[in-house]
C-alpha positions as CSV (number, residue, x, y, z in Angstrom):
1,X,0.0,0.0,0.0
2,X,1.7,3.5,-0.9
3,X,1.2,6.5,1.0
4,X,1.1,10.2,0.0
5,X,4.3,12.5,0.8
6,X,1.8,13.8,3.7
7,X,1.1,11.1,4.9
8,X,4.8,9.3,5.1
9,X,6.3,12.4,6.4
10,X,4.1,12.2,9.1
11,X,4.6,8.5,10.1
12,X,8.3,9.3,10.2
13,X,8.1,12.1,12.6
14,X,6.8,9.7,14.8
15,X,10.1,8.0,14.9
16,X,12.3,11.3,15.4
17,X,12.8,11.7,11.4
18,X,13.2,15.4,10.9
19,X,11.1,16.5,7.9
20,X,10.2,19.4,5.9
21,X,6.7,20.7,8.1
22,X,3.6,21.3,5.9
23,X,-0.4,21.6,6.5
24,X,-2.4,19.3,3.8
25,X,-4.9,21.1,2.2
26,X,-8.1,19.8,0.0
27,X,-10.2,22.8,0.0
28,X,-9.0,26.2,-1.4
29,X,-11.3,28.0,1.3
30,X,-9.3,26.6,3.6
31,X,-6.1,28.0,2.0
32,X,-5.4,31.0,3.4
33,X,-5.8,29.7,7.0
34,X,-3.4,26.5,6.1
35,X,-0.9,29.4,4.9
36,X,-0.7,31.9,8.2
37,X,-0.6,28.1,10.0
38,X,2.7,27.4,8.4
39,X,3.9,31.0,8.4
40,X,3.5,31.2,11.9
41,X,5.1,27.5,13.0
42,X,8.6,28.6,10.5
43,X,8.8,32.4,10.7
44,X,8.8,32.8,6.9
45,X,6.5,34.3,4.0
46,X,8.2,31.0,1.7
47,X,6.1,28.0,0.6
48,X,6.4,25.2,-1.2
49,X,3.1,24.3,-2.9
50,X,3.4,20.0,-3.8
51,X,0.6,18.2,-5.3
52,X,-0.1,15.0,-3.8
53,X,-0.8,12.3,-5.8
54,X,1.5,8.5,-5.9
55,X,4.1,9.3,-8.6
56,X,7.3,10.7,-8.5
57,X,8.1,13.5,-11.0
58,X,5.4,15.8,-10.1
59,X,8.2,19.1,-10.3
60,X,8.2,18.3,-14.0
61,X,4.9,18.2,-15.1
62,X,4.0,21.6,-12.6
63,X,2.8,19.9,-9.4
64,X,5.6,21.7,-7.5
65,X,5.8,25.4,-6.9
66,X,7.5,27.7,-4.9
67,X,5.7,30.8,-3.7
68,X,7.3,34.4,-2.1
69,X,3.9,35.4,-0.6
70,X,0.4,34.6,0.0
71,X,-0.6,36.1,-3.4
72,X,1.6,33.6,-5.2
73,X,0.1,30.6,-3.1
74,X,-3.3,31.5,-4.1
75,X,-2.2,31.6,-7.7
76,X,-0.5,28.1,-7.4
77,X,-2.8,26.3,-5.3
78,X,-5.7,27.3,-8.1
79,X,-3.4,26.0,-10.7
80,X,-2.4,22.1,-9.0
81,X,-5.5,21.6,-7.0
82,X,-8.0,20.0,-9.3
83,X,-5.7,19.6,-12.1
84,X,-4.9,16.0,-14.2
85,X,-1.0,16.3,-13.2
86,X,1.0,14.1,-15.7
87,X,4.4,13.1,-15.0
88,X,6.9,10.2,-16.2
89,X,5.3,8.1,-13.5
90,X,1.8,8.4,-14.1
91,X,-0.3,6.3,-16.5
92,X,0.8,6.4,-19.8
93,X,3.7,8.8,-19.0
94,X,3.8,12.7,-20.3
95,X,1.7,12.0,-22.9
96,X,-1.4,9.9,-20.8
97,X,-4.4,11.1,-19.0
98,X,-2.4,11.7,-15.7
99,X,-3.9,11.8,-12.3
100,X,-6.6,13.8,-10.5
101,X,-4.9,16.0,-7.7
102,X,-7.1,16.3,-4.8
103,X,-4.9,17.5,-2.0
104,X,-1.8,19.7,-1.9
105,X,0.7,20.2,0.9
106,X,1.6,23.6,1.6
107,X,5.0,22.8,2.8
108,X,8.1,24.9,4.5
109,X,10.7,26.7,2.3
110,X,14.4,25.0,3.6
111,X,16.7,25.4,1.1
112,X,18.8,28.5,2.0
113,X,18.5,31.6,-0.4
114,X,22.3,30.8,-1.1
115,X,21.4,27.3,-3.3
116,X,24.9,26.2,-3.6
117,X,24.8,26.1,0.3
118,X,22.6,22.8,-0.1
119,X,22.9,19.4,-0.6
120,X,20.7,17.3,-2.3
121,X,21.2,13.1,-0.7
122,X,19.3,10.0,-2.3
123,X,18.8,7.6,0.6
124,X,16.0,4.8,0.0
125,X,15.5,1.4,1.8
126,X,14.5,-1.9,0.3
127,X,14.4,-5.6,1.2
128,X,16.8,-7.6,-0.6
129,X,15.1,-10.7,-1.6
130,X,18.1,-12.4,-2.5
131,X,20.7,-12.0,-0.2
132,X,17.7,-12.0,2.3
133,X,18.9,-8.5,3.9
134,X,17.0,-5.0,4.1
135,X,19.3,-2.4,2.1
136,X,20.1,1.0,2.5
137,X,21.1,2.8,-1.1
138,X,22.1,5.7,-0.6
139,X,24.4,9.1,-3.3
140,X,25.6,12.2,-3.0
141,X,23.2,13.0,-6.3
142,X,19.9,13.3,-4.8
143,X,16.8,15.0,-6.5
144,X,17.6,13.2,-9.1
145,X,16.3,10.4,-11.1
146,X,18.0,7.6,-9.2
147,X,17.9,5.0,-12.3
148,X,19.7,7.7,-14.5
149,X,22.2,8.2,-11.8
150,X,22.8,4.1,-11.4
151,X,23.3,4.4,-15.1
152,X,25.3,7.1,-15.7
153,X,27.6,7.2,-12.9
154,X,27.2,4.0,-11.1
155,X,30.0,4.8,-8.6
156,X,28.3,7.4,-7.0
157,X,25.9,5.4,-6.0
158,X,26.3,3.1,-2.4
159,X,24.8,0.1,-0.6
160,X,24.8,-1.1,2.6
161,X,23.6,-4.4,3.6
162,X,21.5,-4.7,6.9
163,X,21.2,-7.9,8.8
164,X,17.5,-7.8,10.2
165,X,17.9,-9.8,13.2
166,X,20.9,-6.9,14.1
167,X,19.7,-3.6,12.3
168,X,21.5,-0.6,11.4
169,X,24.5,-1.0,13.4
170,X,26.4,2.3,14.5
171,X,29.2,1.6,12.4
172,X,26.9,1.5,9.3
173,X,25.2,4.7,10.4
174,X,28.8,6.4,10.6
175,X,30.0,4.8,7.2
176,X,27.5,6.1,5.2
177,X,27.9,9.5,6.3
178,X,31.0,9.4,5.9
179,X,30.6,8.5,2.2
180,X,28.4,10.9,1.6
181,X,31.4,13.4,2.2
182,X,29.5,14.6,5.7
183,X,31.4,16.4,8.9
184,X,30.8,17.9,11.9
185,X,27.3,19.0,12.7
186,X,25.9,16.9,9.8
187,X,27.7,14.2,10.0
188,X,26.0,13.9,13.4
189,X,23.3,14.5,12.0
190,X,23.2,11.8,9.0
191,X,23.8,9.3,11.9
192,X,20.6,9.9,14.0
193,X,19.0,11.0,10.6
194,X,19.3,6.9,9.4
195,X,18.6,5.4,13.1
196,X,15.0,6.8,13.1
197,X,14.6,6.0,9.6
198,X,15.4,3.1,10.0
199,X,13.4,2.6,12.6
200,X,10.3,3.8,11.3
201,X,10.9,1.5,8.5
202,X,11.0,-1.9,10.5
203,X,8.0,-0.3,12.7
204,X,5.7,0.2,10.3
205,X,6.5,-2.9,8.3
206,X,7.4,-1.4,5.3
207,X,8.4,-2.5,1.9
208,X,10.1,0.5,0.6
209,X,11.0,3.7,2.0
210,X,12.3,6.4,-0.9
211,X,14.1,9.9,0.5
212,X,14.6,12.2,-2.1
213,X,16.4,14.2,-1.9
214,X,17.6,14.7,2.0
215,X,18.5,17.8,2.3
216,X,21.4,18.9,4.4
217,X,20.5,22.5,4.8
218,X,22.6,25.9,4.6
219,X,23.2,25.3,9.0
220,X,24.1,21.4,8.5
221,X,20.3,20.4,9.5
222,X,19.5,17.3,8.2
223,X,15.8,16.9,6.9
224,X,13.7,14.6,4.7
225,X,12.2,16.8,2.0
226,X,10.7,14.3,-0.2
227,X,8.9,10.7,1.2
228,X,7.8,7.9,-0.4
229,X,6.7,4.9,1.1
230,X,5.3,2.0,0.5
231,X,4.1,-0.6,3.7
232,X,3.9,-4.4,3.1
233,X,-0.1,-5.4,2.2
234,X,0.2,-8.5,4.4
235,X,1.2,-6.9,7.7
236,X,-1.7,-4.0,7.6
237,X,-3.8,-6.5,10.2
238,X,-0.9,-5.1,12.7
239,X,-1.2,-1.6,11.5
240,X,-5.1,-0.2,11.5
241,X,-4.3,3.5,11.4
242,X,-1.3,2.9,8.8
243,X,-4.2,1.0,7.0
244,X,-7.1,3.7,7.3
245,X,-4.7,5.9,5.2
246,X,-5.1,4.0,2.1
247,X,-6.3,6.4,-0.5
248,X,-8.4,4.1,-3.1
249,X,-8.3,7.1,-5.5
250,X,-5.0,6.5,-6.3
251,X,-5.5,2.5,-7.1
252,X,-6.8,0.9,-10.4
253,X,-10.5,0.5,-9.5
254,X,-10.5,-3.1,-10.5
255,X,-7.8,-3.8,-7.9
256,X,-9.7,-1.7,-5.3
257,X,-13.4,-3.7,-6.7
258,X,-10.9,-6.7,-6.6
259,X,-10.1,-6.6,-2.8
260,X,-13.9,-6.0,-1.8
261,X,-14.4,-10.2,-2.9
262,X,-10.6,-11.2,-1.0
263,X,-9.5,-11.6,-4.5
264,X,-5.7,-10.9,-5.6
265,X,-5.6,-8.6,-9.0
266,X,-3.0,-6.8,-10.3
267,X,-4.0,-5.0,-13.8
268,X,-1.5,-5.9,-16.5
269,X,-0.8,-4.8,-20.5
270,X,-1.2,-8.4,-21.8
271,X,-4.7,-9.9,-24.0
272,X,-5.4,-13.6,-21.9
273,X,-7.5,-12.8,-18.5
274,X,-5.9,-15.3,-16.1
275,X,-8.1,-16.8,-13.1
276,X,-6.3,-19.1,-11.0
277,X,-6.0,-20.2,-7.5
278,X,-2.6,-19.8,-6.2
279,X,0.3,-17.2,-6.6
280,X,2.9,-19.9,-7.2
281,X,0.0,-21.2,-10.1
282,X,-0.6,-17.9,-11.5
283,X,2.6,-17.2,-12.2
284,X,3.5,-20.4,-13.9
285,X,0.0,-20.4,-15.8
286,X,1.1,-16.6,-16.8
287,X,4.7,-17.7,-18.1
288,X,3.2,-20.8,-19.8
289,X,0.6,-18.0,-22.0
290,X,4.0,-16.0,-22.8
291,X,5.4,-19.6,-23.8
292,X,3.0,-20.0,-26.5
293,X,2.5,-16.4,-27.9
294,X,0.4,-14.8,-26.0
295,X,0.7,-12.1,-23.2
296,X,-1.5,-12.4,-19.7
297,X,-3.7,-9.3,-19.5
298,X,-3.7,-9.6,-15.3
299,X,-2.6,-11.5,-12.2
300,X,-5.8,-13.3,-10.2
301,X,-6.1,-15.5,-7.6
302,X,-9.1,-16.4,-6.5
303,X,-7.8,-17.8,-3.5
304,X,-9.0,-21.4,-1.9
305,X,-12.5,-20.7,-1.5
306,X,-13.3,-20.2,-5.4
307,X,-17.5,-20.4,-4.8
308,X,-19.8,-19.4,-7.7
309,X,-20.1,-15.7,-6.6
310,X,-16.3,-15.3,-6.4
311,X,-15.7,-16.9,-10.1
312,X,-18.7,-14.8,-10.9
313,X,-17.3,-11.1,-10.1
314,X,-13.2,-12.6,-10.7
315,X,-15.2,-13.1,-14.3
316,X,-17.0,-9.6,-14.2
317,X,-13.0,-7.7,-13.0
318,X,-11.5,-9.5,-16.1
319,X,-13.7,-8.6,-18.9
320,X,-13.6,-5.1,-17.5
321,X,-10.2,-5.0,-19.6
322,X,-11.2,-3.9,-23.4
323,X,-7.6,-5.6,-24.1
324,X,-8.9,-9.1,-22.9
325,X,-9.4,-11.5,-26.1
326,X,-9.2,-14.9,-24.5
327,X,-9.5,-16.3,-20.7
328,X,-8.0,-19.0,-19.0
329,X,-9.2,-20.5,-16.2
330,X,-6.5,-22.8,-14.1
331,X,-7.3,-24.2,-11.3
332,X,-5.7,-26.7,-8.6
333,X,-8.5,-28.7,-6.8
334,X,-6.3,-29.3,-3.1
335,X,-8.7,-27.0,-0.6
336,X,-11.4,-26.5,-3.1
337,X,-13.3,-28.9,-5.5
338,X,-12.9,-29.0,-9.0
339,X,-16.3,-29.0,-9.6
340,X,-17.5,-26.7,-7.4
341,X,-15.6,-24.3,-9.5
342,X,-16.9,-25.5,-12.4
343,X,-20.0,-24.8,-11.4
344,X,-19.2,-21.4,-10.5
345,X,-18.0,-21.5,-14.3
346,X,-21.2,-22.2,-15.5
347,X,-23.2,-20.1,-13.1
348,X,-21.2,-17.2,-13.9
349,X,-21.4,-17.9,-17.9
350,X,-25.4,-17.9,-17.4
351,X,-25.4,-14.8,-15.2
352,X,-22.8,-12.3,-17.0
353,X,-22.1,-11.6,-20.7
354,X,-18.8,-13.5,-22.1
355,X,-18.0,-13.0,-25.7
356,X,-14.8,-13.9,-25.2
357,X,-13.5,-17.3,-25.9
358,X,-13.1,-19.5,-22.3
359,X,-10.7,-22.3,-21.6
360,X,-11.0,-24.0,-19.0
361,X,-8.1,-26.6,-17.1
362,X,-9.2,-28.1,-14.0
363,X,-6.6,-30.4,-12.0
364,X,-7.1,-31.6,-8.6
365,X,-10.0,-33.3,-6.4
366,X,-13.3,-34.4,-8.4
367,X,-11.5,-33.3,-11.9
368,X,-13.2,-35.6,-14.1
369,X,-16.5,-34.5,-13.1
370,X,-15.3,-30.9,-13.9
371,X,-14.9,-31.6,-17.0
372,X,-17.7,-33.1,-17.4
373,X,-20.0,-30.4,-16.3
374,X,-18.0,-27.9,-18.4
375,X,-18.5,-30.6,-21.1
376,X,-22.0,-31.1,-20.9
377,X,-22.9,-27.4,-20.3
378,X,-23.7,-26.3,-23.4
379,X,-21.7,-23.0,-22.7
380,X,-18.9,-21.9,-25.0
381,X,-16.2,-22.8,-22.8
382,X,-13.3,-25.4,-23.8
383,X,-12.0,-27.8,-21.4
384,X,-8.3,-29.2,-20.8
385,X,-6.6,-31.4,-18.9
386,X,-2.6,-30.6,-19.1
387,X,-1.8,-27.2,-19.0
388,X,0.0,-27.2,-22.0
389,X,-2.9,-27.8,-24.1
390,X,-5.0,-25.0,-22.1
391,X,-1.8,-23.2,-23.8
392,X,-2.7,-23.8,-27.0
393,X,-6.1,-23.6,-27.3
394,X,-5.7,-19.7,-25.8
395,X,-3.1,-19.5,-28.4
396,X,-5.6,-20.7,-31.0
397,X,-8.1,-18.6,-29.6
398,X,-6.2,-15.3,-30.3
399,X,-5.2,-16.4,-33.2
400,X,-9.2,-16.9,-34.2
401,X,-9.8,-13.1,-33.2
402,X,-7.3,-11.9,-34.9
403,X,-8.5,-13.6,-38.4
C-alpha cells in the first residue's frame, strides 16, 4: 500500500525523522488559513506548494511550486489543485491522462536563499530478496532520477547491507555519512537521521521507504524533503491506522473492486485474463501464455474458496479489460473442488455476458467431473486437462480473433 508525501512524512516524525513541516490542504477556502498556520510554525513568507498524488516526478509536469507570498500561493494552489497532473510516473507517461490531484501540501521553504549552500542526498530502503537483507542505497546525487544516476555514474551510488535480526548498526550509520562526504554537525546528523529511519521503517513494516532528496541544509540540519513509502499489504492487520490511510483514488478501480471479494488482481498490458488459484499457479500459468505467444492481461487468484459468486465477479474484473481477447481459467483442486468451481464456471457464464472465448483446465479433487460439467454445459467454454494444451487452445483462440 503507498502513502502520499503527507502522509509518510508524518509517520516518520513519529520516529524522530526530521522532515520538511507542511499543512495538507483539500479545499482552497481553507487556504489561506493553512498558509498563516505554516507561516507562523517557521517564521517565513516562503512555501512550497506540492501536489499529492503517488508518482514521483510531479516538479516536471507543474505539481511543485514555490511561492514568495500569499498572493503567489493563491495563484498556485488554483493552478495544481484540481488539475490532471501528468508526469513520467503516471499512466501512460507525459503524454497519458495523468492523475486527479485532490490535495496539496503547503509545505516549508528550507533550502537556503544561497542554493549552492545545499545538498541534495538519495537515501532509500529496500528488502533484498536475494541476499535476504533490508538495504540502505544511498548518493551524494539526490533530486535526481535515481535510475539515471545508477546508469550514468554507477560509482556514486552506495549500498549497505543490513542484517534484520541486528539492524543498522552504528558503524553503518557512521559509514555512510562518511561516504556521503558529511562532517561535523551533519555528519552527526546523518547518523541519527538513518537510526529513526530506519526505525520507522522496520516499525511500520514497510516494503520500501524512498528519501529524495535529503536535504542537508545551509546550517548542516539534516531533513527529509521528499517521502515515499510503500508498507507491506500482508502486515496492515498489525497496522489499522497505517491502513485507514489507504487512498483508493490513487488505485486501479478493478484492484480496489478486486479486494472488496478477497481476491488478488493486479491489472496488467497483456490480451489472456488469467483466473487461478494460487500465486505460485498464477505465475506459472502466466509464463506458460507467454510460452505459446500470447501475453497475460492480469494476475488473479481467487484464493482457496473459489464459490460461484467469487468466479462470478473474478469473471466480471476480467472482462472489465477492453484488451482481454481470451480467458484461462486454471485451477488446482487441493482445498477446493474442481467441480464446485466449475460450477461457479457455469453459473457465472449464465449470469454475465462472455464474448470472449473460455478455456477452462481443472486439476485436482473431483476433476473428471469438472470436466464433465464444463462438457456437458452447453456454454462456449473449452476444457483441458494438461496445461500445456489449455496453452494452445488460448493461443488458437487469439489467433481466431485476430482472423
Amino acid at each position: 500500500m503507498n502513502l502520499h508525501e503527507y502522509q509518510g512524512k508524518e509517520l516518520l516524525k513519529k520516529y524522530g525523522v526530521t522532515v520538511q513541516e507542511g499543512v495538507v490542504v483539500d479545499d482552497l477556502s481553507k487556504l489561506e488559513e493553512a498558509y498563516h498556520q505554516l507561516k507562523d510554525s517557521t517564521g517565513t513568507d516562503f512555501a512550497v506548494i506540492k501536489a499529492q498524488i503517488h508518482a514521483g516526478g510531479r516538479g516536471k509536469g507543474g505539481g511543485v511550486k514555490l511561492a514568495k507570498n500569499f498572493s503567489e500561493v493563491e495563484e498556485h494552489a488554483n493552478n495544481i489543485l484540481g488539475m490532471m497532473l501528468k508526469t513520467p510516473q503516471t499512466p501512460g507517461g507525459m503524454d497519458g491522462e495523468g492523475k486527479l490531484v485532490r490535495k496539496i501540501l503547503l509545505a516549508e521553504d528550507v533550502y537556503a536563499p544561497d542554493f549552492d549552500a545545499n545538498e541534495e542526498i538519495y537515501v532509500s530502503i529496500l528488502n533484498d530478496r536475494e541476499r535476504k537483507r533490508n538495504v540502505i542505497i544511498y548518493s551524494t546525487e539526490g533530486g535526481m532520477d535515481i535510475e539515471t544516476v545508477a546508469e550514468e555514474t554507477p560509482e556514486k551510488v552506495f549500498k549497505e547491507f543490513i542484517d534484520p535480526e541486528l539492524g543498522l548498526l552504528p558503524f553503518q550509520s557512521r559509514k555512510i555519512a562518511f561516504n556521503l562526504g558529511l562532517s561535523g554537525t551533519a555528519f552527526k546528523g546523518m547518523v541519527k537521521f538513518l537510526t529513526s529511519l530506519y526505525a520507522a521503517f522496520t516499525g511500520t513494516d514497510s516494503s520500501m521507504f524512498e528519501i529524495n532528496p535529503v536535504l542537508k541544509t545551509g546550517d548542516d540540519r539534516i531533513l527529509a524533503v521528499d517521502c515515499k513509502v510503500s508498507i507491506d499489504d500482508n502486515a496492515l492487520f498489525r497496522h489499522k491506522d497505517i491502513a485507514a490511510l489507504r487512498d483508493e483514488h490513487e488505485e486501479d478501480a478493478m484492484e480496489v473492486e478486486a479486494r472488496k471479494y478477497g481476491l488478488s488482481y493486479v491489472k496488467l498490458d497483456g490480451n489472456v485474463g488469467c483466473m487461478v488459484n494460487g500465486a505460485g499457479l498464477a505465475m506459472a500459468t502466466m509464463d506458460m501464455i507467454k510460452l505459446y505467444g500470447g501475453e497475460p492481461a492480469n494476475f488473479l487468484d481467487v484464493g482457496g474458496t473459489a464459490d460461484a459468486e467469487r468466479v462470478e465477479q473474478a469473471f466480471k474484473i476480467i472482462l472489465n479489460d477492453p484488451n482481454v481477447k481470451a480467458i484461462l481459467i486454471n485451477i488446482f483442486g487441493g482445498i477446493v473442488r474442481c467441480d464446485r468451481v466449475a460450477n461457479g464456471v457455469i453459473q457465472a457464464a449464465k449470469n454475465i455476458s462472455i464474448d470472449v472465448p473460455v478455456i477452462v483446465r481443472l486439476q485436482g479433487t473431483n476433476a473428471d467431473i469438472a470436466k464433465k460439467l464444463i462438457d456437458e454445459s452447453g456454454l462456449k467454454v473449452q476444457s483441458a486437462i494438461m496445461l500445456q494444451d489449455a496453452a494452445e487452445l488460448v493461443q488458437k483462440a487469439l489467433d481466431g480473433a485476430e482472423a
